[in-house]
TORLOKOL-449392 format. One record per atom (N, C-alpha, C): atom name; x, y, z; chain; residue in one letter. Coordinates in nm, 3 decimals. Layout:
TORLOKOL-449392
ATOM,CA,X,Y,Z,A,A .
...
end
This chain:
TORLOKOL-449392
ATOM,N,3.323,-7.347,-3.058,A,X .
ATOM,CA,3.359,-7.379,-3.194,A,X .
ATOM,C,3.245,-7.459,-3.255,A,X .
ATOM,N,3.202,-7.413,-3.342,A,X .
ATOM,CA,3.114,-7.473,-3.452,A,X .
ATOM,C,3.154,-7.585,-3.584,A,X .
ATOM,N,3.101,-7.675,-3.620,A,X .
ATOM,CA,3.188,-7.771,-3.720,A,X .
ATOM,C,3.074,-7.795,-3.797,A,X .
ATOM,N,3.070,-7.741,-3.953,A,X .
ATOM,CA,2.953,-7.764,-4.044,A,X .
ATOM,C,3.034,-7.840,-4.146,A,X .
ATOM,N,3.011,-7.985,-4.112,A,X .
ATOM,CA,3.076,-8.055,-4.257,A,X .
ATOM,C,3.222,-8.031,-4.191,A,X .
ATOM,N,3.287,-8.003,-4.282,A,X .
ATOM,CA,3.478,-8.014,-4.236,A,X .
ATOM,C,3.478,-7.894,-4.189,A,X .
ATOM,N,3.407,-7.795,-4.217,A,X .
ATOM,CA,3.453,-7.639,-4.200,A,X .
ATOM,C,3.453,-7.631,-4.022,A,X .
ATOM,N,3.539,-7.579,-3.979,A,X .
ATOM,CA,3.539,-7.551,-3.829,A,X .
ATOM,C,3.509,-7.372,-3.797,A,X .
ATOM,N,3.465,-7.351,-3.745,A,X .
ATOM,CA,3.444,-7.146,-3.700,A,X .
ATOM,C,3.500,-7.140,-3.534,A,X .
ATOM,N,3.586,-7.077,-3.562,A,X .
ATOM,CA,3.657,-7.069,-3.401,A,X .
ATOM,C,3.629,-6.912,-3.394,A,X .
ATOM,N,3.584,-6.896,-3.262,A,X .
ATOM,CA,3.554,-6.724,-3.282,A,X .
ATOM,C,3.594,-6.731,-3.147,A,X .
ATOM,N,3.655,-6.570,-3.086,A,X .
ATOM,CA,3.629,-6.498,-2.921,A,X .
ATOM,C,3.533,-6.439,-2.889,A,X .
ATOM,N,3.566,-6.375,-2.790,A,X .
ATOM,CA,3.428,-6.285,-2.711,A,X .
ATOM,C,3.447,-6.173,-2.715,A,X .
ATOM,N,3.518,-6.126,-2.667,A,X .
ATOM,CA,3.570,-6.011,-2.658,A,X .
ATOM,C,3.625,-5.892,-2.775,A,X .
ATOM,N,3.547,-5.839,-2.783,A,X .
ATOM,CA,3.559,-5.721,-2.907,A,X .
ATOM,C,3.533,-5.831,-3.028,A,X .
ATOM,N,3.432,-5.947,-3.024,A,X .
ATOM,CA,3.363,-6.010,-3.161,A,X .
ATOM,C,3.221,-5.978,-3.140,A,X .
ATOM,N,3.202,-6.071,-3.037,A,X .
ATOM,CA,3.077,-6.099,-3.005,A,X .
ATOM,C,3.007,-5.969,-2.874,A,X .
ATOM,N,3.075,-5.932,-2.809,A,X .
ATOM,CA,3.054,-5.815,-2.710,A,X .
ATOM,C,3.165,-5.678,-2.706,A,X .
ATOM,N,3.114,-5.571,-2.674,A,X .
ATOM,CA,3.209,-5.476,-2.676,A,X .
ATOM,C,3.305,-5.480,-2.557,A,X .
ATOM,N,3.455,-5.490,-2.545,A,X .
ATOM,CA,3.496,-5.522,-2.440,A,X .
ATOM,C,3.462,-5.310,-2.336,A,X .
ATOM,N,3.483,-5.280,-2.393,A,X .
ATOM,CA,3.517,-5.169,-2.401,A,X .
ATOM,C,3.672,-5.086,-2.284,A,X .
ATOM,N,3.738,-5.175,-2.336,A,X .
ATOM,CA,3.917,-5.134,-2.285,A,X .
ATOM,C,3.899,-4.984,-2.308,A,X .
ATOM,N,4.050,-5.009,-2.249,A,X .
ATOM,CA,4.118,-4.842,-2.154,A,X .
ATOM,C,4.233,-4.815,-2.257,A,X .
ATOM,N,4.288,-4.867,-2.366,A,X .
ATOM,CA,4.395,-4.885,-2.396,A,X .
ATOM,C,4.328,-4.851,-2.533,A,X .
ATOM,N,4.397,-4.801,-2.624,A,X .
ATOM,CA,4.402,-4.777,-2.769,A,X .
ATOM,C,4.334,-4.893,-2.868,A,X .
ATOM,N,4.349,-5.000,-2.811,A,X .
ATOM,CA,4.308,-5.079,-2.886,A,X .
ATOM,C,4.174,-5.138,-2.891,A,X .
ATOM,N,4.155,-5.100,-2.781,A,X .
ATOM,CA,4.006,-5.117,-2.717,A,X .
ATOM,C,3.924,-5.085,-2.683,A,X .
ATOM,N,3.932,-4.966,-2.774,A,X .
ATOM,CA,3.827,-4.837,-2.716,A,X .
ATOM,C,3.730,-4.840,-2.828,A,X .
ATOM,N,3.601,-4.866,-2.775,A,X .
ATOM,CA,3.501,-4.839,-2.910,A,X .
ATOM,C,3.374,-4.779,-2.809,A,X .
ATOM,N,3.346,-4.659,-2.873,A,X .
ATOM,CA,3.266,-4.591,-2.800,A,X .
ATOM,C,3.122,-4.583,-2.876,A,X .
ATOM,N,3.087,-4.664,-2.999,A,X .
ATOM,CA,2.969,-4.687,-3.089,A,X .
ATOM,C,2.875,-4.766,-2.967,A,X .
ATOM,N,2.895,-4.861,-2.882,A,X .
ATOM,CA,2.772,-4.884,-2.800,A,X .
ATOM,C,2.832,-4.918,-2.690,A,X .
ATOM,N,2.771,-4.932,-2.585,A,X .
ATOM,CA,2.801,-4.909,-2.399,A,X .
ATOM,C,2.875,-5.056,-2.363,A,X .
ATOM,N,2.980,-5.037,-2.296,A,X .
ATOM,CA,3.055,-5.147,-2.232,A,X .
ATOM,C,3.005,-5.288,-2.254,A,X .
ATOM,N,3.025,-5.386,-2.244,A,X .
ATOM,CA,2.930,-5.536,-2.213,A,X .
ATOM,C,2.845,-5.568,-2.346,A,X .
ATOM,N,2.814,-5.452,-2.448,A,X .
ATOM,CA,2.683,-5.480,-2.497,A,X .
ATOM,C,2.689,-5.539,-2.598,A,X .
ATOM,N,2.595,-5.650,-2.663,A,X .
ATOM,CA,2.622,-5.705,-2.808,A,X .
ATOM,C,2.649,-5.668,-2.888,A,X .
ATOM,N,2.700,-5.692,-3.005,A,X .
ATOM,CA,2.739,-5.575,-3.066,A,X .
ATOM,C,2.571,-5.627,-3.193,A,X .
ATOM,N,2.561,-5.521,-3.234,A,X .
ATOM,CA,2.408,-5.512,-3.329,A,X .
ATOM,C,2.453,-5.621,-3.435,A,X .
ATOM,N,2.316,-5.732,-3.420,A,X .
ATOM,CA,2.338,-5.840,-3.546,A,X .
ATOM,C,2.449,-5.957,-3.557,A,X .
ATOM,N,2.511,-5.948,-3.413,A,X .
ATOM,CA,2.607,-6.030,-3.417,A,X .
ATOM,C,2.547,-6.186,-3.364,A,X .
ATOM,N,2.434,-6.172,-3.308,A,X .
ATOM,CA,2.402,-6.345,-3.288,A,X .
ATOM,C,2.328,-6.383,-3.421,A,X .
ATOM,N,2.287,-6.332,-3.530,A,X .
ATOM,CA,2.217,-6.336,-3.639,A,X .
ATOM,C,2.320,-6.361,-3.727,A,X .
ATOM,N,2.435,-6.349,-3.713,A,X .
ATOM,CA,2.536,-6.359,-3.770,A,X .
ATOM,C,2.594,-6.500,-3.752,A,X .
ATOM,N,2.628,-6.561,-3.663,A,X .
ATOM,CA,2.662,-6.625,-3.605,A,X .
ATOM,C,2.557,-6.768,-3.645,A,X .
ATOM,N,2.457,-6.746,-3.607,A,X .
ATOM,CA,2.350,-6.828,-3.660,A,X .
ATOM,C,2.352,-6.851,-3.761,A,X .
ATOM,N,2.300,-6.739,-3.880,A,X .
ATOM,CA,2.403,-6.752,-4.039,A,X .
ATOM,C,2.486,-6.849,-4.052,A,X .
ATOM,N,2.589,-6.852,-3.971,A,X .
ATOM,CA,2.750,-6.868,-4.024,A,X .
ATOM,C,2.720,-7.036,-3.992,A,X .
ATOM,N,2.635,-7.060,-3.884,A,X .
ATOM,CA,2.643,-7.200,-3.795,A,X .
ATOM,C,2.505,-7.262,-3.935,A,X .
ATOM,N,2.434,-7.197,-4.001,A,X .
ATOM,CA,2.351,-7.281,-4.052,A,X .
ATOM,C,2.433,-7.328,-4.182,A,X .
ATOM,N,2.543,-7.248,-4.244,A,X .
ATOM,CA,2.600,-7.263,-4.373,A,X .
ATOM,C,2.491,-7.258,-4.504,A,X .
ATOM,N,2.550,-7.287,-4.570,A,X .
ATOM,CA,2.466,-7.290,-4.721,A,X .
ATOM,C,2.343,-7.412,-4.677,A,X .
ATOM,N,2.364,-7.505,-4.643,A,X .
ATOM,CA,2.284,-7.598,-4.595,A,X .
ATOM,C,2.137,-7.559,-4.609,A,X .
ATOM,N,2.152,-7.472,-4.496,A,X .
ATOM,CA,2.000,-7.417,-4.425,A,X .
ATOM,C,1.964,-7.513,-4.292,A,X .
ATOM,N,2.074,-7.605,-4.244,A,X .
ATOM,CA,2.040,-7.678,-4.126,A,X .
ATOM,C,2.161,-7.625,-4.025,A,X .
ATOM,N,2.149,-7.668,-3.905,A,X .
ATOM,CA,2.226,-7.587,-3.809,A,X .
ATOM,C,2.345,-7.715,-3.783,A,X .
ATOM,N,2.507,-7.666,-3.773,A,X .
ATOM,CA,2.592,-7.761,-3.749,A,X .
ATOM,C,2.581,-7.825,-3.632,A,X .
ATOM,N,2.704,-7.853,-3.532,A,X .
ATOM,CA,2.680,-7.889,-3.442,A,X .
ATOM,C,2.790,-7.840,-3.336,A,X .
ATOM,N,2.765,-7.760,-3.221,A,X .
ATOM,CA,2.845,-7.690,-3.136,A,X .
ATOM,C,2.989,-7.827,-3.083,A,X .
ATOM,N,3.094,-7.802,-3.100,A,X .
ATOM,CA,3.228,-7.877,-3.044,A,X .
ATOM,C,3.274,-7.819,-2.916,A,X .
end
């Protein structure tokens, strides 16, 4: 969890940040291979952690 100012960002792992790639309907994404990042998602994340600011919050 990230905390910029009051704002808090609570995120998972699984089917956010990596493809889980499940067996089950809900979890099937066949756009990139099991385990793998998903494209632009730590750039994202970084984004989200610098805010309007342009300085980086601080990991909780």
């Amino acid at each position: 969890m990230f905390q910029i100012g009051k704002t808090k960002v609570l995120s998972d792992v699984d089917d956010t940040l990596v493809c889980s790639g499940g067996d089950r309907i809900a979890g099937i994404d066949f756009s990139i291979p099991r385990k793998a990042l998903y494209p632009g998602v730590l750039l994202f994340y970084r984004l989200l952690e610098m805010g309007d600011t342009g300085s980086a919050g601080k990991l909780i």
